[in-house]
Kinemage of the C-alpha trace (Angstrom):
@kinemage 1
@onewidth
@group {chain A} dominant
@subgroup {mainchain}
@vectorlist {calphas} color= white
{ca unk a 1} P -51.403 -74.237 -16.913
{ca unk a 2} L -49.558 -76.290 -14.244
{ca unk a 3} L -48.163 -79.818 -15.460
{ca unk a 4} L -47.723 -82.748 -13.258
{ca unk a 5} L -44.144 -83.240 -14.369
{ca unk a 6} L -43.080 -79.855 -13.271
{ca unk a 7} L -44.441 -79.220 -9.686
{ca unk a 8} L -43.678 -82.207 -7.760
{ca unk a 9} L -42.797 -83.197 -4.167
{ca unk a 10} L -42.099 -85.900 -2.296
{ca unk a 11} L -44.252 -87.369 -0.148
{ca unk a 12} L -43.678 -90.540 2.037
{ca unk a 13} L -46.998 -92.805 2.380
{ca unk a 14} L -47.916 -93.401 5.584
{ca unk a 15} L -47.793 -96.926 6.891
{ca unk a 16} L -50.048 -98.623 9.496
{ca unk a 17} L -48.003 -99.804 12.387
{ca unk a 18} L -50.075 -101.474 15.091
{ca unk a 19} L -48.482 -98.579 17.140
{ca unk a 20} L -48.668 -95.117 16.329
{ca unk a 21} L -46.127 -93.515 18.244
{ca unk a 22} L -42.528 -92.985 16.812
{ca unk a 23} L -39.469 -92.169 18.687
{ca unk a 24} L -37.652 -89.419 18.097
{ca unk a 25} L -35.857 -89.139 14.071
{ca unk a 26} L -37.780 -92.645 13.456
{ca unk a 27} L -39.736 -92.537 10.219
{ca unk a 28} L -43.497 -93.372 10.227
{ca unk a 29} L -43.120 -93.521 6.215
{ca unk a 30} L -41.922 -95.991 3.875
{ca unk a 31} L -42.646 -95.493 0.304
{ca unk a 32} L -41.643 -92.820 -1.989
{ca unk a 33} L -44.155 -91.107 -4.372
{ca unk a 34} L -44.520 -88.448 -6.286
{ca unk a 35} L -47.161 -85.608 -4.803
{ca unk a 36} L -48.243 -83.496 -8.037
{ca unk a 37} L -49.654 -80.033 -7.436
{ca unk a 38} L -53.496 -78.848 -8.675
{ca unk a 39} L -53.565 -79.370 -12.252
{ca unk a 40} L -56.215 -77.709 -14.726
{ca unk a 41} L -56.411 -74.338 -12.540
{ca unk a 42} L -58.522 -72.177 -14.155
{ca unk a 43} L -61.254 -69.732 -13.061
{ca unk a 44} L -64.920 -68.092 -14.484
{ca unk a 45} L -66.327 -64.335 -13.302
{ca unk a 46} L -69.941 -63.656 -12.684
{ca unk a 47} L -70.986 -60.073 -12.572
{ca unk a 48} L -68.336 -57.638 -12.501
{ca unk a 49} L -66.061 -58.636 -9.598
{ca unk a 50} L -67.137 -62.571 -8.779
{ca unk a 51} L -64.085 -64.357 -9.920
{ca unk a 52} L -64.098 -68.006 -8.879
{ca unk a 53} L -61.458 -70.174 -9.426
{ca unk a 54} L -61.646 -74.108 -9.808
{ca unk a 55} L -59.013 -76.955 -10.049
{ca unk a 56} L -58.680 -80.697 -10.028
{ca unk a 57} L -56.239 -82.611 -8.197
{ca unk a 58} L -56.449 -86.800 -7.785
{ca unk a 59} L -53.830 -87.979 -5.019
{ca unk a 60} L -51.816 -90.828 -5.028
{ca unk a 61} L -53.246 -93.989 -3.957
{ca unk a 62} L -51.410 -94.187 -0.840
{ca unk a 63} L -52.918 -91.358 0.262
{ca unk a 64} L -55.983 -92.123 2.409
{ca unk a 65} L -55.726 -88.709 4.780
{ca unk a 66} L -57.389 -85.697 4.374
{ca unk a 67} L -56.268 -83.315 1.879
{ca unk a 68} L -57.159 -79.770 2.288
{ca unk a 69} L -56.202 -76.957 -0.412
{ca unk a 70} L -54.276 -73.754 0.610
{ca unk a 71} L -55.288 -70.693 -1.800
{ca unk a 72} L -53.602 -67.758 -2.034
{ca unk a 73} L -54.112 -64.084 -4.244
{ca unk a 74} L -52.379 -60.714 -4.886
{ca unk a 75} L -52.932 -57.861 -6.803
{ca unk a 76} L -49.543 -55.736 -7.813
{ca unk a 77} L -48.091 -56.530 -4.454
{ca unk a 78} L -45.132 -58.758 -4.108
{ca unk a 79} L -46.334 -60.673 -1.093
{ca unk a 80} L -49.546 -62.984 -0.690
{ca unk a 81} L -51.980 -62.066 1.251
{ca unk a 82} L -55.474 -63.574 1.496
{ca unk a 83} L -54.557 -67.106 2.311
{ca unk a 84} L -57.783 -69.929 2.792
{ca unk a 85} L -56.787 -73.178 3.580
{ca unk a 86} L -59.844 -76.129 3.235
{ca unk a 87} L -60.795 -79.628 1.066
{ca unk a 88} L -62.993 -77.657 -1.504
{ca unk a 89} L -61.597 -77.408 -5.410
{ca unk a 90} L -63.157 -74.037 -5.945
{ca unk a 91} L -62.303 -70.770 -4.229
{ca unk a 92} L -64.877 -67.466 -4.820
{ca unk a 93} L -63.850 -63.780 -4.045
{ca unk a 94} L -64.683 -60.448 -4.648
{ca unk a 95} L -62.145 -58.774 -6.502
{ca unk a 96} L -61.338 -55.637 -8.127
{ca unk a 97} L -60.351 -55.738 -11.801
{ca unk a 98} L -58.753 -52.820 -12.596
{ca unk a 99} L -55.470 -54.420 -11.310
{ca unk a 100} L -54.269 -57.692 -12.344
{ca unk a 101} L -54.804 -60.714 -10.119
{ca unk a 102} L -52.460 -63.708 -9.246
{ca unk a 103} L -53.605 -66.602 -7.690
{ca unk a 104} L -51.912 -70.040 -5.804
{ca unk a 105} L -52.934 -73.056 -4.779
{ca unk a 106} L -50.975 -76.292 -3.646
{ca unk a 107} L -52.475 -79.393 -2.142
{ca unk a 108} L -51.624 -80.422 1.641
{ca unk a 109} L -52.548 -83.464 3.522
{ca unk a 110} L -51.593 -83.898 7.171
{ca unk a 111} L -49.861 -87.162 7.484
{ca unk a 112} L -49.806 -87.821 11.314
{ca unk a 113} L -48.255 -86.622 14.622
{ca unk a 114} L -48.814 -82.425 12.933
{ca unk a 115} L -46.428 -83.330 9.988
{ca unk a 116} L -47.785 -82.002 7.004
{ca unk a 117} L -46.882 -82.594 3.232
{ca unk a 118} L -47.412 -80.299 0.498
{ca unk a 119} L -47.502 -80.055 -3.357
{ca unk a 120} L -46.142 -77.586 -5.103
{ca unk a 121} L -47.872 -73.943 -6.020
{ca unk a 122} L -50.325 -73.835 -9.199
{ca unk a 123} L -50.225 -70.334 -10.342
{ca unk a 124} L -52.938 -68.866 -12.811
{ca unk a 125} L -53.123 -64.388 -13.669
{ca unk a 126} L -55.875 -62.717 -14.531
{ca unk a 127} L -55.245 -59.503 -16.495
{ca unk a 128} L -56.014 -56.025 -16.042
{ca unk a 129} L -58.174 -54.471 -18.671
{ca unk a 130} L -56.347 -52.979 -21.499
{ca unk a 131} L -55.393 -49.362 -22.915
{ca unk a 132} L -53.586 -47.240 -20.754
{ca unk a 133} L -55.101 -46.339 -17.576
{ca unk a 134} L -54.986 -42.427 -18.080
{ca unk a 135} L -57.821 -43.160 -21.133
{ca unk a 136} L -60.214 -44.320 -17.642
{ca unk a 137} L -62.695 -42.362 -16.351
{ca unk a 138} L -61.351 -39.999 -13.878
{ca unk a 139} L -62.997 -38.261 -10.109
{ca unk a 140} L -65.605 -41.611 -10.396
{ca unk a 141} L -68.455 -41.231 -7.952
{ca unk a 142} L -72.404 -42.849 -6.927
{ca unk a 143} L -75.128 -40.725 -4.741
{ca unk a 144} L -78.156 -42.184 -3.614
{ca unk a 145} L -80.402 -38.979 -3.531
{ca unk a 146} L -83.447 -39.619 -0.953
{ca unk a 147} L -83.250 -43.437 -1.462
{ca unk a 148} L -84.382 -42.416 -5.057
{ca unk a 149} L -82.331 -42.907 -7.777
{ca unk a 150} L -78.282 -42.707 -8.120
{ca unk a 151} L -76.543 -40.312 -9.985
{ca unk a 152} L -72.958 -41.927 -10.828
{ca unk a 153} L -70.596 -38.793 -12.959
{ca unk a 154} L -67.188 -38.992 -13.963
{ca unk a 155} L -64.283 -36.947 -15.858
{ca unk a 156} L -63.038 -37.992 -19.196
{ca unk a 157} L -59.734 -39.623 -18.758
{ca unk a 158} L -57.000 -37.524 -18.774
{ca unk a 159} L -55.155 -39.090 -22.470
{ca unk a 160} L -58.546 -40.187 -23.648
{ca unk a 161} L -59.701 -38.420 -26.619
{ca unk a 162} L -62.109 -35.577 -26.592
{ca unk a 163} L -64.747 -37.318 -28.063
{ca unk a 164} L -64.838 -40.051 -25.958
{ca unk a 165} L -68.214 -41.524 -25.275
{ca unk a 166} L -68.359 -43.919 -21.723
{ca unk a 167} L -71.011 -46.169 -21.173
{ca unk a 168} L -71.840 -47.833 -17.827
{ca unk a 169} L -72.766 -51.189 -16.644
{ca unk a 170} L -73.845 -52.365 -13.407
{ca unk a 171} L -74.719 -55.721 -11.636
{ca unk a 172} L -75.733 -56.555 -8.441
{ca unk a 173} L -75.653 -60.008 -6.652
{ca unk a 174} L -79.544 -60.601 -6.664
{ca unk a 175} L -79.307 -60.505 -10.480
{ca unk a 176} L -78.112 -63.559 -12.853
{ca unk a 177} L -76.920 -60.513 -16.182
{ca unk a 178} L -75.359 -57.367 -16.110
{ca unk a 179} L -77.487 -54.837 -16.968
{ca unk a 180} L -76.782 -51.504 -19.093
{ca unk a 181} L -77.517 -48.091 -18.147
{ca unk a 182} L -80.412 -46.339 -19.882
{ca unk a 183} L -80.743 -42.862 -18.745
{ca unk a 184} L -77.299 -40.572 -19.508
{ca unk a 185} L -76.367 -37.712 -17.830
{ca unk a 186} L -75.264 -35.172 -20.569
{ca unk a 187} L -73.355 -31.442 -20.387
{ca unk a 188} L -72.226 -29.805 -23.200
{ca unk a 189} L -73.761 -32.836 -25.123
{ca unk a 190} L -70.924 -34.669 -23.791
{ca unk a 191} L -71.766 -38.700 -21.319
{ca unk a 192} L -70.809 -37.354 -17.415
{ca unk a 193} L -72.498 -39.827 -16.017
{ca unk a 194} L -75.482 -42.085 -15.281
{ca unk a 195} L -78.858 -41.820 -13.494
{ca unk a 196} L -80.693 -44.929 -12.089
{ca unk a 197} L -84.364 -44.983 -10.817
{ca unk a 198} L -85.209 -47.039 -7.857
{ca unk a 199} L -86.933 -49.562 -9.609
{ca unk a 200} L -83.524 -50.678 -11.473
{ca unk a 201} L -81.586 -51.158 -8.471
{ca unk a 202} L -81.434 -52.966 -4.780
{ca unk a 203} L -80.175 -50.470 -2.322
{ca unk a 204} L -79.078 -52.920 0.409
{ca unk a 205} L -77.122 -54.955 -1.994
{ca unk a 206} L -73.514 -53.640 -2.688
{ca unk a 207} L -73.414 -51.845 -6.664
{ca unk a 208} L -70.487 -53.091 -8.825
{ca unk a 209} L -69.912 -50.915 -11.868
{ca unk a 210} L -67.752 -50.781 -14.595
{ca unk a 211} L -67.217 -47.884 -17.300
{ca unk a 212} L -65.772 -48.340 -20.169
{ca unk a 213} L -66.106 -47.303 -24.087
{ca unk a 214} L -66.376 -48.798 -27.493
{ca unk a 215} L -62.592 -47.990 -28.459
{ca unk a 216} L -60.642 -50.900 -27.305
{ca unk a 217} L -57.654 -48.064 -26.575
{ca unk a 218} L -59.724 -46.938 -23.821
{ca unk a 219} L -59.266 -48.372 -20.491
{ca unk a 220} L -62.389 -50.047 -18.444
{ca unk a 221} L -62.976 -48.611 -14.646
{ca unk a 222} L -64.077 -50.920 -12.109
{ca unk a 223} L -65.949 -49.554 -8.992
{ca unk a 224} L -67.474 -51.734 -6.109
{ca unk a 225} L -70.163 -49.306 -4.398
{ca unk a 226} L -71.087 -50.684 -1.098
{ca unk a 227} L -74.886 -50.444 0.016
{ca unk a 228} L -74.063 -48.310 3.498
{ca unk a 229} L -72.221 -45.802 2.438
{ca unk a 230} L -73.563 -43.394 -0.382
{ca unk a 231} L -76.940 -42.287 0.719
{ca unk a 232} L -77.490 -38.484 0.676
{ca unk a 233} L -80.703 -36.641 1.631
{ca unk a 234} L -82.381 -33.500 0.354
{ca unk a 235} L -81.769 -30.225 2.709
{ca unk a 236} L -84.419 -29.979 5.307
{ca unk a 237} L -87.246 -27.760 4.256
{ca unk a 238} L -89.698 -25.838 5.583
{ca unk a 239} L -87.567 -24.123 8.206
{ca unk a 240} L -88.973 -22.123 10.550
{ca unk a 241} L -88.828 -20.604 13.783
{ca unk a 242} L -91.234 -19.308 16.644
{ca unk a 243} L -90.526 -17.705 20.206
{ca unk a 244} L -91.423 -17.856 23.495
{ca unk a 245} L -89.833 -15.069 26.224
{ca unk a 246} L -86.883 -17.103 26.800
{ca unk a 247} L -86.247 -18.956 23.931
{ca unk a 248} L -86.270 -19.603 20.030
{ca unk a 249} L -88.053 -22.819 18.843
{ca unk a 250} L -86.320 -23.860 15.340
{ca unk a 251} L -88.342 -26.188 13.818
{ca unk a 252} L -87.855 -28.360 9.796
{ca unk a 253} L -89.275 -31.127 7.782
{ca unk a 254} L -87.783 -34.124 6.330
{ca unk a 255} L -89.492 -36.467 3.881
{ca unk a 256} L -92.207 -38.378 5.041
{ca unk a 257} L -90.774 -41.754 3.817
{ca unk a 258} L -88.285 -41.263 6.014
{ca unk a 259} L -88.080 -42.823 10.199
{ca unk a 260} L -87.577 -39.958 12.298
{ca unk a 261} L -85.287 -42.122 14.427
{ca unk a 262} L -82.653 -42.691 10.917
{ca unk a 263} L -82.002 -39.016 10.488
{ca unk a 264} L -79.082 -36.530 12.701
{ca unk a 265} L -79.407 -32.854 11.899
{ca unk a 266} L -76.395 -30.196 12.035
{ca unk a 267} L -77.832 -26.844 12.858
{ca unk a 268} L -75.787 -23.428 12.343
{ca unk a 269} L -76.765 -20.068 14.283
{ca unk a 270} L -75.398 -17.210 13.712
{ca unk a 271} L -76.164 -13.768 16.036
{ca unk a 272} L -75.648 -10.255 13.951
{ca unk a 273} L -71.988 -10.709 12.291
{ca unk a 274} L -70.690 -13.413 14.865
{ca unk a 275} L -69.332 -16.562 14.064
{ca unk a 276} L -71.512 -19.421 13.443
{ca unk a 277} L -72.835 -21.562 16.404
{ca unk a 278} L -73.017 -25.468 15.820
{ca unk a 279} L -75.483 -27.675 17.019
{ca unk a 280} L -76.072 -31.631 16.764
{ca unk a 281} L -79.317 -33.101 17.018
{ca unk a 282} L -80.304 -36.526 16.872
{ca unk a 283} L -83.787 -37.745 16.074
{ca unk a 284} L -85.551 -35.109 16.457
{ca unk a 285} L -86.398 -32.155 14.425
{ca unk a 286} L -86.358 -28.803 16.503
{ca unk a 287} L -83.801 -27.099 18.731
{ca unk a 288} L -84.274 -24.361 21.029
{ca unk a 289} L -82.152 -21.372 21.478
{ca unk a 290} L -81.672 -18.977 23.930
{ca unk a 291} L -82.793 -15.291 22.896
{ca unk a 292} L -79.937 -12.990 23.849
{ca unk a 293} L -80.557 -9.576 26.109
{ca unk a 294} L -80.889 -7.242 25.011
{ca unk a 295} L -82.962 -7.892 22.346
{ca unk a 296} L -82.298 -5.992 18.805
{ca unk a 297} L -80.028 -9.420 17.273
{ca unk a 298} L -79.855 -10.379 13.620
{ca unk a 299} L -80.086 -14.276 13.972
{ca unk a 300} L -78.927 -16.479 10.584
{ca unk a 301} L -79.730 -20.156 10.929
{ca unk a 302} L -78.957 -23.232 8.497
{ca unk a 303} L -80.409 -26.906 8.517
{ca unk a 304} L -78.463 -29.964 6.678
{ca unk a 305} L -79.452 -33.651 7.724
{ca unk a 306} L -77.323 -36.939 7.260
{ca unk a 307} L -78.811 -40.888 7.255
{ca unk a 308} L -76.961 -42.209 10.443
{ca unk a 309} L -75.873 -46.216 10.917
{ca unk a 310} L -78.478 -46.459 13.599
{ca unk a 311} L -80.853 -47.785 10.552
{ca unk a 312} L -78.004 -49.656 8.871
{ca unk a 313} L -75.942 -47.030 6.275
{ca unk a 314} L -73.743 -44.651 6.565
{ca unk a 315} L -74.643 -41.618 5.283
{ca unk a 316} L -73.358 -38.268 3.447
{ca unk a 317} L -74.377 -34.980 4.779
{ca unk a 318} L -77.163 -33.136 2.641
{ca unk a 319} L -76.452 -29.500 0.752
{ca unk a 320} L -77.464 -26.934 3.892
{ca unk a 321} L -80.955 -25.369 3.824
{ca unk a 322} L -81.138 -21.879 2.655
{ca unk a 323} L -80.429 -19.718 4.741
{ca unk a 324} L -83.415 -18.076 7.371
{ca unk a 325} L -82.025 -14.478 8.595
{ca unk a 326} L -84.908 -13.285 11.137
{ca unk a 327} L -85.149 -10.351 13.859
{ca unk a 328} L -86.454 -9.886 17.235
{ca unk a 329} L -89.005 -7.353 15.390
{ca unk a 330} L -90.199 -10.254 13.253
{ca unk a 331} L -92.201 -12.019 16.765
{ca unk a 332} L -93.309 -8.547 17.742
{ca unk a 333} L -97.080 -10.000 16.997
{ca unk a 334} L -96.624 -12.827 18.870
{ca unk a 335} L -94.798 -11.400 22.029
{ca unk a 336} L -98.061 -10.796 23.518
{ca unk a 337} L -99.492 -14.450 23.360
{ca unk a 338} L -96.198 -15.417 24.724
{ca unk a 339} L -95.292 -13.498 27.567
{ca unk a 340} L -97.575 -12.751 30.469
């Protein structure tokens, strides 16, 4: 903790002249006093990542301008980045706690024609977690599958032992507790991961996580999942295609919970042993394509889909569809309905 004694400046207390201008290397101060930096810096975490840190500082008397408080933070870097300057005693952030935090403040009060005086820093550090970080979860990752649950998997840590057993907790901003995961995903009766239902989670609130064990040896993992950015679909189904004389009509279906308007496809064609063709559609869910001449082709054809940012996230692409292999034989029947 900071003590008065130790981080002092000097500050000269403004006087009052009837006229406010000064002349060049006159004074407008007269008295001496001693300008003490924040004292009783200290600092409280909601959820997993709110940190919010909170000081008191009383000015001298002869100090009637306003003060404002500069605020700085770092992580393992040697520089400071992230530097607010305002009157309030409190300062909230996100952070991410699997690195240790430093953070500054000093007092400053502008004392006339842009001079400005300034305490001294107030440093406080928030720790990392303990145990060594090769005992964390390793290849940490969240999918939202078709906006219905997540599936968050991991790897044992690389120095953690082999019986190891992770659990996960989550919290999101919309709730006052953290909240503990209740379905495990197991293989080889071994904790990979976690699966959430839709009901236990707000998908357009960001999803801080941390995993961590029992065995104080093992190191937490902290994991800020943001709300746009995870959201993978099922592989269009129901592929299928038609024909008319000049062209294939490849048609799919997407769930219908899903807009029409939120979804890009990526189709691949491939004719007889060729390389694949791509296309890119966007809001729609056909494509035509051009039958070649002459007409005995082998055509291959693949459907994946991806949630675009037109409807506010960011998307990953889905598995591909199974693959539909077809033949100019296979419209034979319909040819004549077709072509006149």
């Amino acid at each position: 903790m900071c003590g008065l004694l130790s981080f002092v400046l000097l500050l000269m207390c403004l006087s009052c002249p009837g006229d406010s201008s000064v002349t060049s290397g006159a004074s407008p101060y007269k008295t001496a006093v001693l300008l003490p930096c924040p004292d009783h810096l200290n600092f409280t975490l909601r959820g997993l990542c709110v940190v919010t840190w909170t000081w008191i500082w009383k000015p001298p008397d002869c100090v009637k301008n306003l003060v404002r408080y500069e605020s700085q933070q770092k992580y393992g870097s040697p520089n400071w980045e992230e530097t607010k300057i305002n009157p309030h005693l409190n300062r909230t952030e996100v952070v991410n706690l699997n690195e240790g935090i430093s953070f500054r403040v000093r007092a400053k009060v502008n004392s006339g024609d842009n001079n400005c005086a300034e305490s001294s820093w107030c440093q406080i550090y928030i720790r990392p977690p303990p145990g060594n970080p090769e005992t964390a979860v390793r290849n940490f990752g969240c999918i939202l599958y078709n906006f219905e649950y997540i599936n968050c998997t991991w790897d044992i840590g690389n120095k953690a032992p082999a019986n190891t057993t992770y659990w996960l907790q989550y919290w999101q901003s919309d709730v006052e507790g953290v909240q503990n995961c209740k379905t495990y995903i197991m293989k080889e009766n071994k904790v990979v991961g976690c699966q959430l239902q839709k009901d236990e989670f707000n998908r357009e609130l960001d999803f801080n996580i941390c995993v961590g064990s029992e065995s104080p040896d093992i190191k937490s993992y902290y994991y800020t999942l943001h709300s746009q950015g995870f959201v993978k679909l099922s592989p269009p189904s129901n592929v299928s295609v038609s024909r008319n004389k000049q062209n294939f009509t490849i048609k799919w279906k997407i769930p219908s919970t899903l807009k029409e308007q939120c979804v890009d496809y990526n189709v691949k064609i491939k004719v007889d042993n060729n390389d694949w063709e791509e296309i890119n559609i966007a809001e729609r869910t056909e494509v035509t394509y051009p039958v070649r001449s002459p007409e005995s082709h082998q055509y291959t054809i693949k459907v994946r889909a991806i949630y675009t940012d037109r409807c506010g996230m960011n998307g990953k692409w889905s598995e591909w569809s199974s693959e539909s292999t077809f033949g100019e034989e296979s419209f034979n029947w319909r040819i004549p309905f077709f072509i006149i």
